[in-house]
C-alpha positions in Angstrom: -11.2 26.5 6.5 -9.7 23.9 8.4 -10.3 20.4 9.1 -8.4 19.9 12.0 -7.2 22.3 14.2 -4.4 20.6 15.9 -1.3 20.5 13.6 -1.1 16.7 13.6 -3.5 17.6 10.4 -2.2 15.7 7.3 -2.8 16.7 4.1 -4.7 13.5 4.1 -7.0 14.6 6.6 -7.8 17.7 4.7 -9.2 15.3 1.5 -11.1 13.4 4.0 -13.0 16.3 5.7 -13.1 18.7 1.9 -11.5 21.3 3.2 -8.6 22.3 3.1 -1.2 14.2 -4.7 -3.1 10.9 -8.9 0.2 8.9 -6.7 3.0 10.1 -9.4 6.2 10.7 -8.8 8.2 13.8 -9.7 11.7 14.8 -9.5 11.9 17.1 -5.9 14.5 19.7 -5.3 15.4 21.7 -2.2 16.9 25.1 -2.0 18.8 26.1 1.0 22.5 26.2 2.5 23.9 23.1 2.3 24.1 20.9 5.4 21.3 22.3 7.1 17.7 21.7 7.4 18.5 18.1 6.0 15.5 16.1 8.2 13.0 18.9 6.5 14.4 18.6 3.5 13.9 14.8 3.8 10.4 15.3 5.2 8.9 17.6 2.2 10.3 15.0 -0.8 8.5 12.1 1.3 5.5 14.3 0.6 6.1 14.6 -2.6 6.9 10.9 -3.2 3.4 10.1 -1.1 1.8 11.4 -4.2 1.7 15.5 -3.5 2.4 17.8 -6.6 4.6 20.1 -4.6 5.6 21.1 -1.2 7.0 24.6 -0.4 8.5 25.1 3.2 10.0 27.9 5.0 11.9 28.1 8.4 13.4 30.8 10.4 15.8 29.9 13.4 19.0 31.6 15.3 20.9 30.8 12.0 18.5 32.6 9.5 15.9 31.9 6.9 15.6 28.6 5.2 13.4 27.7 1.9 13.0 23.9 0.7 11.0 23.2 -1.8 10.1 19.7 -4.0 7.8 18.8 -6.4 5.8 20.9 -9.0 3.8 23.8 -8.8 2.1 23.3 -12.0 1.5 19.9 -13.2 1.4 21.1 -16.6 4.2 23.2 -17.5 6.2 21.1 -14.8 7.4 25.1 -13.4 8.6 24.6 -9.9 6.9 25.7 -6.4 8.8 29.4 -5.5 9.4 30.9 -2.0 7.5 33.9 -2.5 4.7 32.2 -4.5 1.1 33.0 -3.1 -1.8 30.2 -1.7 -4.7 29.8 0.2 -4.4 29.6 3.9 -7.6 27.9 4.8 -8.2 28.0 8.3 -5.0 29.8 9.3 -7.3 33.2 8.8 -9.0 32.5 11.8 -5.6 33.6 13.8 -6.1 36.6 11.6 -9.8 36.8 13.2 -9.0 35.8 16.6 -6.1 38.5 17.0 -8.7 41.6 16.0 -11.1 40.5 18.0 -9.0 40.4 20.5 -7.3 43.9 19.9 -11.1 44.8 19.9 -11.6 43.8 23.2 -8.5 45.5 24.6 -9.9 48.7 23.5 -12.8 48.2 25.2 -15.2 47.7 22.7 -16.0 44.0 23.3 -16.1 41.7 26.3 -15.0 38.0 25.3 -17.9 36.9 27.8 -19.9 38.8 25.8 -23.2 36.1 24.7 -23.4 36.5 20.9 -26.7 37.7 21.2 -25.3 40.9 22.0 -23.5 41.4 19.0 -25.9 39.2 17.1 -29.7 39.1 18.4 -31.6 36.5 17.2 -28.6 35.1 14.4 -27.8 31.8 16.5 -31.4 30.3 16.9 -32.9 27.2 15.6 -32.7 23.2 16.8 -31.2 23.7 20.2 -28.9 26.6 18.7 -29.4 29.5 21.3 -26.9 32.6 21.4 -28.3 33.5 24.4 -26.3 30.7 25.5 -22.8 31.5 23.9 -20.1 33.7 24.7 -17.4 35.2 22.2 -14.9 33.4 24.0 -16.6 29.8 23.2 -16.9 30.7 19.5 -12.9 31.6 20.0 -11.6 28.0 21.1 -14.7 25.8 19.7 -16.3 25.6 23.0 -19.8 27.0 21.9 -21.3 23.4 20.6 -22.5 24.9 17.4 -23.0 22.7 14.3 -19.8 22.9 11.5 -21.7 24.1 8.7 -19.1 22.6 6.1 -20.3 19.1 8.1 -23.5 19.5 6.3 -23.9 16.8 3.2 -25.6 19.0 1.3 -23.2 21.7 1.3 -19.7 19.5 1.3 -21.6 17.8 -2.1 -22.1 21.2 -3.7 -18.9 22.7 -2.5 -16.4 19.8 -2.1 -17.6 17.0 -4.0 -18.6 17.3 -7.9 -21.1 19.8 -7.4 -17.7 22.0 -6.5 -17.1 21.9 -10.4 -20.6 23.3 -11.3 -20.4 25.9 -8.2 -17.0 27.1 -8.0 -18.1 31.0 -8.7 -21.4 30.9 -6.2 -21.3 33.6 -4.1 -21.6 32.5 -0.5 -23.0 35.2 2.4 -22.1 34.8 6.0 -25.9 34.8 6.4 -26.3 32.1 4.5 -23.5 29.9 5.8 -25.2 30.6 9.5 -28.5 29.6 8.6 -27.6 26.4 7.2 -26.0 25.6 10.1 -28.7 26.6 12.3 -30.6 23.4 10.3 -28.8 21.0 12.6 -28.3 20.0 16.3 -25.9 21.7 18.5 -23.1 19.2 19.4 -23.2 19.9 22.9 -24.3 22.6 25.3 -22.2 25.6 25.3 -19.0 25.2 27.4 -19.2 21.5 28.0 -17.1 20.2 25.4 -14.6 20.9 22.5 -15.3 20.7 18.8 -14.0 21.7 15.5 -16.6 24.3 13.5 -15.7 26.6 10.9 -19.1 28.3 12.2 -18.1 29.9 15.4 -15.5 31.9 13.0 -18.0 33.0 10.5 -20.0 33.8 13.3 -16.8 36.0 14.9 -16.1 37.7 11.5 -20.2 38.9 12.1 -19.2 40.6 15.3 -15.9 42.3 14.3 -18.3 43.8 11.8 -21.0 44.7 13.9 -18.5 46.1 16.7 -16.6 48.2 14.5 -19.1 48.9 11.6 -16.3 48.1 8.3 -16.1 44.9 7.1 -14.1 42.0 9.1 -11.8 41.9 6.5 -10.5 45.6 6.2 -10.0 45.7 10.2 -7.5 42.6 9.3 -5.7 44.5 6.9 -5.9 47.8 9.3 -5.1 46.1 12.4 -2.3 43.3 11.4 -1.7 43.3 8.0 -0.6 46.9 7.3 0.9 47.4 10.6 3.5 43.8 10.1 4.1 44.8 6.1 2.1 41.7 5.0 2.2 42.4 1.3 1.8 38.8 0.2 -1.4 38.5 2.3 -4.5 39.2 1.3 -8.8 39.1 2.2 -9.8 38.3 -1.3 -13.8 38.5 -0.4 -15.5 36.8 -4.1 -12.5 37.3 -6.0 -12.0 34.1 -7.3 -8.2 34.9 -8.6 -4.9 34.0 -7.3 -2.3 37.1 -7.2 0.8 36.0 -8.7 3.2 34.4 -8.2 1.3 31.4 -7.4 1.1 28.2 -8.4 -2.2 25.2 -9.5 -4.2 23.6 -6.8 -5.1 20.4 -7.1 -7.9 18.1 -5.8 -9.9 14.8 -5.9 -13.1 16.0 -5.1 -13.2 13.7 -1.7 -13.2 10.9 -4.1 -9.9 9.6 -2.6 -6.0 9.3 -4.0 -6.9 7.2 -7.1 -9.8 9.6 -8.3 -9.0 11.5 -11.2 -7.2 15.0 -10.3 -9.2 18.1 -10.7 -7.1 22.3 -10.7 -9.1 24.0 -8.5 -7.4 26.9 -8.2 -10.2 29.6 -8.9 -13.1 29.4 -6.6 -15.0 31.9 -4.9 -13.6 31.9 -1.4 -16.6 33.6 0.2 -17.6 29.2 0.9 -15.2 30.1 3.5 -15.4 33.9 4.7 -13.8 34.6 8.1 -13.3 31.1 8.5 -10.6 30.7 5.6 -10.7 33.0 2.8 -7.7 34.6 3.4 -4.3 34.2 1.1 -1.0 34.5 1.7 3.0 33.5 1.5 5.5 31.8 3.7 7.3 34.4 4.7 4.4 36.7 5.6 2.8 33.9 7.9 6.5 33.3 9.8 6.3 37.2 10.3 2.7 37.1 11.6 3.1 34.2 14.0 6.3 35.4 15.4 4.8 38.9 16.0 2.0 37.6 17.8 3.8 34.9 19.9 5.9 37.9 21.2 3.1 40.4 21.8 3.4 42.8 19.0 -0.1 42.5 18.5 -2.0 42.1 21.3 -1.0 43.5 25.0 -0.1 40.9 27.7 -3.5 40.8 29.2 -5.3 38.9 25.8 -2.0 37.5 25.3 -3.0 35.4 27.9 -6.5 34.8 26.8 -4.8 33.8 23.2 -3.1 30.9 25.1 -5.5 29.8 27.6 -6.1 26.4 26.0 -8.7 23.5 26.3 -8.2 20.2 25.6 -9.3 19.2 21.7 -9.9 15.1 22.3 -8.8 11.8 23.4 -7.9 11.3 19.9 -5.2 14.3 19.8 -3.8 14.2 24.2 -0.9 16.5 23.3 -3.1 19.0 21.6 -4.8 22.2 23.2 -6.7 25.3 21.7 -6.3 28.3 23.0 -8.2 31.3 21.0 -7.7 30.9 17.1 -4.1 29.4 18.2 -3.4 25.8 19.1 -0.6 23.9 20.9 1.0 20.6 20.1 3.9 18.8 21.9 5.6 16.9 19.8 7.7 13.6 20.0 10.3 15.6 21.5 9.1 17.3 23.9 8.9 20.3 22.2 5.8 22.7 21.7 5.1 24.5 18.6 2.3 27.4 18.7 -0.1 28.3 15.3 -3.1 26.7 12.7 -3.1 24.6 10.1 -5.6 25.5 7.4 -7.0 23.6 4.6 -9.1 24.5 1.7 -9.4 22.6 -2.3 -6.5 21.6 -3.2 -4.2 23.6 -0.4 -2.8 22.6 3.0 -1.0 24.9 5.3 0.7 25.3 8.3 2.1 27.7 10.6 3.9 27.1 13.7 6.5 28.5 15.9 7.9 28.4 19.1 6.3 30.0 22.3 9.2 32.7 21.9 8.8 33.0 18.4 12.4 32.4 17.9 12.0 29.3 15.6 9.1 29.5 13.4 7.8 27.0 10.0 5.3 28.0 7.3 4.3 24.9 5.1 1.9 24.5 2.5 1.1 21.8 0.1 -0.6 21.7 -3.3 -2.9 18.7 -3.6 -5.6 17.5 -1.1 -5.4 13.7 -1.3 -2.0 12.4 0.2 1.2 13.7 2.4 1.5 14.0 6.2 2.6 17.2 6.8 3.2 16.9 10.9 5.8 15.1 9.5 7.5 18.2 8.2 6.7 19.9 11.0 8.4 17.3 13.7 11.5 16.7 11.4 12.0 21.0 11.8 11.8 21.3 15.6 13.2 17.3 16.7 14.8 16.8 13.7 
């Protein structure tokens, strides 16, 4: 689940939102030929220093495959973070969504003007809620106006504030998640405006399954995981595990960077669903982004409705959404194409080039501290 979609999300911003480093300082390392890759390098030990456990980054470019790393991936046994260790991508699974529903509409099977209603009579109804009103499309780029449902206080105290601890195993049904959304006030009428909601992704996971009758999570492994080789990645539905390797997670508990530090590493991730269960590894999410930036995945037709943006805010001018993709230009001019994703205790990121040729995957193990567009600008203007 993400907090932010555009990738000026900090790590920071994740803790403040209870999605998605007690400030100590440990020792950082860096793996990678010498000489290059020395702004990123520079960038993930800031993180570190800024109070994060540990940082793991990955870059590919003209000159090959790069891994950095600093910090710890277990505070305990002080072990370090590993390029092919495993972590929870948050709100990068909704590229994961967006793509198959995309495929899905390719084959004919969907419209993305579709209302929701037509997938999903009578689901989005309640306060002003009308899917009548909505079209796939808007539930796509955040267009459709429909409450977050991890904005509700009631929910972000049982799942991301203390409550978390007693609640960690709860089993979570997209039904569920709907409906106590449906308990608030639209944002805005459909198509009128731009916001953030981890909703209109549980809502899209809905239709995949309705559409193609298998659950959302088995077309993503038919559709893009199988097909690319993704190995690392994984829909892990209520399994509360991590696959190894992997390292801790670490969180406040939203009760900011001096709070005492909680491992939240096992939860159920069905909190999150189609919105940002999903798990994965560095180089699996550099191979996915760059195979759908070049249209392996989707034919040039929806490749072009995957980067039809909209504007996200006044707050974030160099930032567009397109469908379950965003766009950022950064300070130097250049534009990077992916998701962050945050979720207890894990930031990620996943960005490349339009072309795909030059392509990041970041992640961070603690929810409280770091800027990770940081990293991201030192790769591509660095």
């Amino acid at each position: 689940m993400a907090i932010r979609t555009t990738l000026t999300a900090a790590t920071a911003a994740v803790a403040a939102t209870a999605l998605a480093a007690t400030a100590f300082t440990v020792p950082a390392t860096a793996a990678g030929r010498s000489g290059e890759h020395e702004e990123t390098r520079a960038a993930i030990e800031a993180v570190v220093e800024a109070g994060v456990p540990g940082v793991l980054a990955q870059a590919q470019d003209r000159h090959g495959t790069w891994n950095g790393t600093a910090g710890v991936a277990d505070r305990e046994t002080g072990r370090e973070r590993l390029p092919r260790d495993r972590y929870r991508v948050g709100s990068i699974t909704k590229t994961f969504v967006a793509t198959v529903v995309l495929q899905l509409e390719a084959e004919g099977r969907l419209d993305l003007d579709d209302t929701v209603d037509r997938w999903l009579p009578g689901v989005v109804r309640g306060n002003g809620h009308d899917g009548r009103e909505i079209t796939v499309r808007q539930l796509l780029n955040h267009t459709s106006g429909i409450y977050n449902v991890t904005s509700d206080p009631g929910f972000q105290a049982k799942v991301f504030g203390p409550g978390f601890l007693q609640h960690r195993y709860d089993t979570w049904t997209p039904g569920q998640l709907v409906d106590l959304a449906m308990k608030h006030r639209p944002d805005f009428a459909p198509g009128t405006d731009w916001r953030y909601s981890n909703t209109n992704y549980v809502l899209a996971g809905m239709v995949i399954e309705k559409v193609t009758g298998r659950p959302y999570g088995k077309e993503v492994e038919r559709r893009v995981l199988k097909p690319l080789g993704l190995r690392a990645t994984s829909v892990p539905g209520t399994d509360p595990r991590m696959p190894k390797p992997s390292g801790r997670a670490y969180s406040t508990l939203m009760a900011g960077p001096h709070a005492p530090v909680h491992d939240v590493t096992e939860l159920n991730p069905s909190l999150a669903w189609a919105a940002g269960e999903m798990v994965s590894d560095s180089a699996d999410l550099q191979r996915f982004v760059r195979a759908l930036l070049k249209g392996k995945l989707l034919p040039p037709r929806q490749m072009k409705e995957l980067t039809t943006t909209v504007p996200v805010g006044e707050d974030m001018p160099s930032g567009r959404y397109g469908l379950g993709v965003s766009v950022q230009k950064l300070s130097c001019g250049t534009e990077v194409w992916g998701h962050n994703g945050g979720i207890h205790g894990s930031g990620s990121a996943m960005v490349a080039t339009r072309d795909g040729r030059h392509s990041l995957a970041l992640n961070v193990n603690g929810d409280w501290a770091g800027d990770m567009n940081a990293v991201v600008e030192a790769e591509f203007c660095g």
